[in-house]
N, C-alpha and C positions, 0 to 999 in steps of 0.2 A: 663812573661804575665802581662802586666798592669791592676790595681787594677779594671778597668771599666771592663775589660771580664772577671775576676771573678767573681763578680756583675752579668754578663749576664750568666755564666755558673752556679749559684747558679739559678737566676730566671728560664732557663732552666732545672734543674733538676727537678724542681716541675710538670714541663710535662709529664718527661719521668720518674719519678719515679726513678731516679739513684742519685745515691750519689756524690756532688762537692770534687773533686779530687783536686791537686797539682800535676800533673809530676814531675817525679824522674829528666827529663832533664830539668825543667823551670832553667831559670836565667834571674832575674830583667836584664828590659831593653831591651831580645828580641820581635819581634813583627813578625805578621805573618800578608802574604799578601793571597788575592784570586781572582779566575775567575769566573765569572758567564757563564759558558760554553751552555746555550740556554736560549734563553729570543725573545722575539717580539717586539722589538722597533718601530715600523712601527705602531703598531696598532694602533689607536685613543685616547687609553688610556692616552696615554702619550704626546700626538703634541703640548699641551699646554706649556709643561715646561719640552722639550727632554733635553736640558743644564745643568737645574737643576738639573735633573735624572740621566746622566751622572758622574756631582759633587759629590751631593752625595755617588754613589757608589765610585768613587776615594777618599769620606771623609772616606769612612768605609772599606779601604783598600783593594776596589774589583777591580785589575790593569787592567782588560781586560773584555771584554763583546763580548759577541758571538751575532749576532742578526738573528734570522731565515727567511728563507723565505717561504711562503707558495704557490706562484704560481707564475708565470713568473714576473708578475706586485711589487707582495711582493717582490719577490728577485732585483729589482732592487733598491726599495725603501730599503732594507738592504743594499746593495754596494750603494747607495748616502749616506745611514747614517755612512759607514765606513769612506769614503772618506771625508765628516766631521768632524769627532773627531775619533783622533787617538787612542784613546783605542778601538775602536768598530771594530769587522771583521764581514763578513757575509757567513753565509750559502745561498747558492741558489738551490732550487729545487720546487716543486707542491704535497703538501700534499695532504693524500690520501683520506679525507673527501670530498675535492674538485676534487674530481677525474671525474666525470663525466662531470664537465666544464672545463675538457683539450683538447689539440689538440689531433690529432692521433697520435702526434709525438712531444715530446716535448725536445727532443737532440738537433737538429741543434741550437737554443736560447740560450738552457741550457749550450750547447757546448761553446758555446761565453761570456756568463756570467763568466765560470766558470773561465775564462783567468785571470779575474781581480787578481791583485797582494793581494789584500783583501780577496778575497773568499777564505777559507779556509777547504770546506769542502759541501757537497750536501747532498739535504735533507731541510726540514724534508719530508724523506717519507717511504714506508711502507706501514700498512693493520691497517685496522678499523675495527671489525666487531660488536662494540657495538653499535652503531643506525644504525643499515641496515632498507631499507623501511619499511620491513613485521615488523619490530617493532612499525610503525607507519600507522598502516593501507595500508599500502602497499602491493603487492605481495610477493611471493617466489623468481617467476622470475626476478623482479624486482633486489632484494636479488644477484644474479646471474650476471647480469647487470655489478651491481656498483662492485662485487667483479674480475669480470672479467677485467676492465676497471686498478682497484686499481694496478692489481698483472702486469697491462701489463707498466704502470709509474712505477712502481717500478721496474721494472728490464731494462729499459728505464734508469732510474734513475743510478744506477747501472753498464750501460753499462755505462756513460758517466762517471762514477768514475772513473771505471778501465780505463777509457782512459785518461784522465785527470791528471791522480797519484793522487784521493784526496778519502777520506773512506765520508762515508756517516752517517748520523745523520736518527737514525729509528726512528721512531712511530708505537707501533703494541697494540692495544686495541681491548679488548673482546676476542672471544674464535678464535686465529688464528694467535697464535705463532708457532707451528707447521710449517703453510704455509709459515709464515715469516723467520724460518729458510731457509727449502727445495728451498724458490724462494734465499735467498744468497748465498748458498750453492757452486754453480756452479764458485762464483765470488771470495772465499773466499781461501788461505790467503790471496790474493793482496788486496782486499779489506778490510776494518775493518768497521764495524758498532758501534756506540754507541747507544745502545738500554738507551733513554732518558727517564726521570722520571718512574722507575726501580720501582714496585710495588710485584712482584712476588716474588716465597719463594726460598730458595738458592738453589734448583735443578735447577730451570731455572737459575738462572744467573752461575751456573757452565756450564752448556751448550752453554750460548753466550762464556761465558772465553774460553771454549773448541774452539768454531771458533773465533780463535782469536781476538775477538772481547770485548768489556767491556760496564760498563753500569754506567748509570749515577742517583744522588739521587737530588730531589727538596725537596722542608720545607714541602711537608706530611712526613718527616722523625721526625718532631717536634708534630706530632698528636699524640692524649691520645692514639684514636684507632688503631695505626699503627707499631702494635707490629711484625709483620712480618717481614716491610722494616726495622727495626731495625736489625731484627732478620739475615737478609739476607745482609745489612752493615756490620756486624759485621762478616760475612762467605767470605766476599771478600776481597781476598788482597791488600794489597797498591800495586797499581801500577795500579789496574786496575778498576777506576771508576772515576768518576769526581762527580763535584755541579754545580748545576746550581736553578735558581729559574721558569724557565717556564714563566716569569713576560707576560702578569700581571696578570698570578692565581697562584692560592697555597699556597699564603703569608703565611711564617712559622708563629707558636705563636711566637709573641704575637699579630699578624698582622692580623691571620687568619679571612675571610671574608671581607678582605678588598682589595685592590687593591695590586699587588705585584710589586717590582721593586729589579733591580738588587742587592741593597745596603744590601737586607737581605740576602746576600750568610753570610754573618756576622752572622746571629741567626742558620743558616743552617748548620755552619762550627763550633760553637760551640756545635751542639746537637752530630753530627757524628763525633767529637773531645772526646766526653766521651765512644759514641757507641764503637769509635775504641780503646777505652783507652789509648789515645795517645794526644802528646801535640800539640799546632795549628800549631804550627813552624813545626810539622814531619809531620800534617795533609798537610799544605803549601806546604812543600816542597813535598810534595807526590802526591797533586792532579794538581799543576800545572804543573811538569814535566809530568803526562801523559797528559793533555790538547795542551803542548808544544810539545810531542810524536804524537798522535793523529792525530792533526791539523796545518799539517805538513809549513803551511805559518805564523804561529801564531809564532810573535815577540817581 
């Protein structure tokens, strides 16, 4: 482990309140690589200096980037930024926030995106139920609406997995993981879900594990307050979770409230390197074989 991420694993422990270690396996001169397994390259954040965004993460040894899509239009702007630089693959599907401006049918599209030699995987989608309307002065039924619309893309989503051969990338927020199982349920082993930026305590994430499925940690794993996801890192085995950064939110400390980019899988893979009490090289070799598992076109 080079003397610089010791440095960053000492200024990280001051976060998390743990103590800088030495692995029993270090030996001068290995070095550990990563994937940023869900991030939004598309979004506006970034159009300025996508190049440079890219660079850097291949300076801070993040070999691969995942870039999502969020509705027909996102997903294609993901598959042009793959086809641009060759570390980037894409997910293509219509998130569930946006669920109410879908078609009634969003497979035959999806169906054709998904062809691309790139696309690696569908999604992000899923169930939302933290701003439903009636939280914004809106109705019940309204409430009812969007939930109905969400659950009917989602297994849309879903059906075009299992046809496809590709797992899917979840999003399930607010109280409606339950529903999020019950609606994969029916697709599930052939399908696999990665339930992304994993907040919940290790009962749930033994239950995704149980459907064969895994989950994935962003840099609120680096927050004072986020003694949970720790808690629940630290309950799941290697093999079955990934990193990713969500860019461009959630920038781990030391970033936090600033814009996030792929490059900080590097602060992200240092905190859940101590979580797991293990060294980056086993952390490395452990989250990128399931990412390469996973995402089954990922090269």
């Amino acid at each position: 482990m080079p003397r610089r991420a010791l440095v960053g694993l000492a200024r990280h422990s001051l976060f998390l309140g743990l103590a800088v270690y030495l692995p029993a396996s270090y030996r001068p001169g290995m070095s550990a690589v990563f994937y940023d397994t869900h991030a939004h390259l598309d979004y506006p954040d970034f159009a300025a200096e996508l190049p440079e965004i890219v660079q850097r993460a291949a300076t801070a040894g993040i070999e691969r980037l995942v870039t999502i899509g969020t509705d027909l239009e996102s997903s294609r702007k993901a598959i042009a930024l793959a086809e641009r630089f060759p570390a980037v693959y894409a997910v293509v599907g219509w998130h569930p926030n946006d669920a109410l401006a879908a078609p009634d049918d969003i497979r035959p599209e999806l169906h054709e995106l998904a062809k691309h030699p790139k696309v690696v995987a569908i999604g992000e989608t899923g169930l939302d139920y933290y701003r439903l309307p009636s939280a914004n002065c809106g109705s019940i039924a309204e409430d009812e609406v969007l939930k109905k619309k969400q659950a009917e893309i989602f297994k849309q989503q879903l059906q075009v997995a299992d046809e496809a051969g590709l797992n899917v990338v979840i999003h399930t927020r607010g109280d409606c993981f339950e529903q999020t199982l019950e609606i994969m349920q029916p697709f599930t082993p052939k399908v696999r879900g990665v339930f992304h930026c994993f907040v919940n305590e290790p009962a749930y994430m033994q239950r995704v594990l149980a459907m064969n499925s895994i989950v994935s940690f962003t840099g609120i794993l680096t927050f004072k307050n986020a003694q949970t996801v720790r808690d629940t890192l630290a309950a799941t085995p290697m093999g079955s979770f990934m990193l990713e950064t969500d860019s461009p939110f959630l920038a781990p400390v030391p970033y936090r409230g600033k814009r996030c980019e792929p490059a900080y899988v590097k602060e992200i893979s240092e905190a859940a390197a101590q979580v797991k009490n293990c060294s980056l090289e086993e952390l490395s070799a452990a989250t990128c074989k399931t990412a390469k598992t996973f995402f089954c076109r990922l090269n």
